[in-house]
Steps between C-alpha positions, in 0.01 A plus 500: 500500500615420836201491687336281241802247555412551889137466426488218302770331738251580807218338317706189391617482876095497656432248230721251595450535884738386738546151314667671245749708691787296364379537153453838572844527648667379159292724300597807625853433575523399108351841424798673677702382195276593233566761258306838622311489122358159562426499904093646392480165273684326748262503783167510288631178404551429885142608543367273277688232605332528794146522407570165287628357891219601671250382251665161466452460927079562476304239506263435239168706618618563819689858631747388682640873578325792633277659259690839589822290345285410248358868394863582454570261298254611231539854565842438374399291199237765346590830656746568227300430226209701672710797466616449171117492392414759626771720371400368143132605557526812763870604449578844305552221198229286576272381218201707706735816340466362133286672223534507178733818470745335752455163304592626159782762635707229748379156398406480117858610344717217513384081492715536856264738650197347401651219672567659862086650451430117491720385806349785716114401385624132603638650827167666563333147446737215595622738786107454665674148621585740789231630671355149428742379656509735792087413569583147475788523754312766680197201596742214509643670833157560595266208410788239435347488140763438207398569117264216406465603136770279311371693215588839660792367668622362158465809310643712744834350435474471163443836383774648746751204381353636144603825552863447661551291155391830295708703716798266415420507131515890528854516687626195215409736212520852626690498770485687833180767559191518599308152629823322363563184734773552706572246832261677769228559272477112456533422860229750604286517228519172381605254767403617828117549334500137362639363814230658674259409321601122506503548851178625566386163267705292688313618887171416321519141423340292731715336775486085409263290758641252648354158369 
């Protein structure tokens, strides 16, 4: 858990640049005095903290940072949900695995069951946000292109928001387990995707001509 505090600390850190070394400064000496348990949710929070900063310093339409700065940015926004999709379509669990023995011997028995098939089919199909997203960030660093589609753009951050609320709805009533919502799992599956993806809208609306 360590290195993910240091990783997501690093990121943070190349995200704010050197005008944010103050900010940075306070960050991490406040994370010397948080509880060991709490210092992973601690500095995702100080990651995302710092993707809000840098997006609130672009310009409408225009990169203002290197599009290497950029890249990382995204990367950091839909890698995590990449990963989680494909472990719920290519893992050892993944719904690729499912047929109908499996189905009816781990998934049919209890309403709670039939409930965790339905959040991994919706991770399998909400969780395509990432590689999406990955593309799109992929020729944004390349072309300078952001994700005209408001349509696309729109639905990609409705069905993961959709699917943090189910996940919520499953911890409420059943408590910890599988696909449950617990802190991370809204930050990168549900956050860092939609702020990406609002991102990626924002770079692709045109920059206003002067009258």
């Amino acid at each position: 858990m360590n290195d993910l505090v240091s990783l997501s600390m690093r990121l943070a850190a190349a995200l704010l640049g050197k005008h944010g070394n103050e900010w940075l400064q306070a960050m991490q000496a406040e994370l010397d005095h948080v509880p060991a348990d709490e210092r992973l949710m601690w500095s995702l929070g100080c990651l995302l903290a710092a993707l809000k900063r840098r997006f609130q310093v672009m310009r409408i339409g225009n990169f203002q940072i290197p599009r290497g700065l950029l890249l990382l940015e995204l990367l950091v926004c839909f890698a995590p949900i990449t990963l989680g999709w494909w472990d719920a379509v290519f893992g050892p669990s993944g719904v690729l695995g499912l047929n109908q023995s499996v189905i009816q011997q781990h998934f049919s028995a209890t309403p709670l069951a039939r409930t965790v098939l339905g959040m991994m089919i919706g991770a399998a199909v909400i969780g395509l946000v990432g590689p999406i997203g990955l593309f799109l960030a992929s020729r944004a660093a390349v072309t300078g292109a952001g994700l005209r589609s408001r349509a696309l753009g729109i639905a990609m951050i409705a069905g993961v928001m959709l699917y943090i609320g189910a996940s919520i709805l499953l911890r409420m009533f059943s408590g910890p387990g599988a696909y449950a919502a617990t802190l991370s799992f809204i930050v990168l599956i549900g956050a860092l995707p939609a702020l990406g993806t609002a991102h990626l809208m924002y770079l692709s609306r045109p920059e206003p001509q002067p009258a």
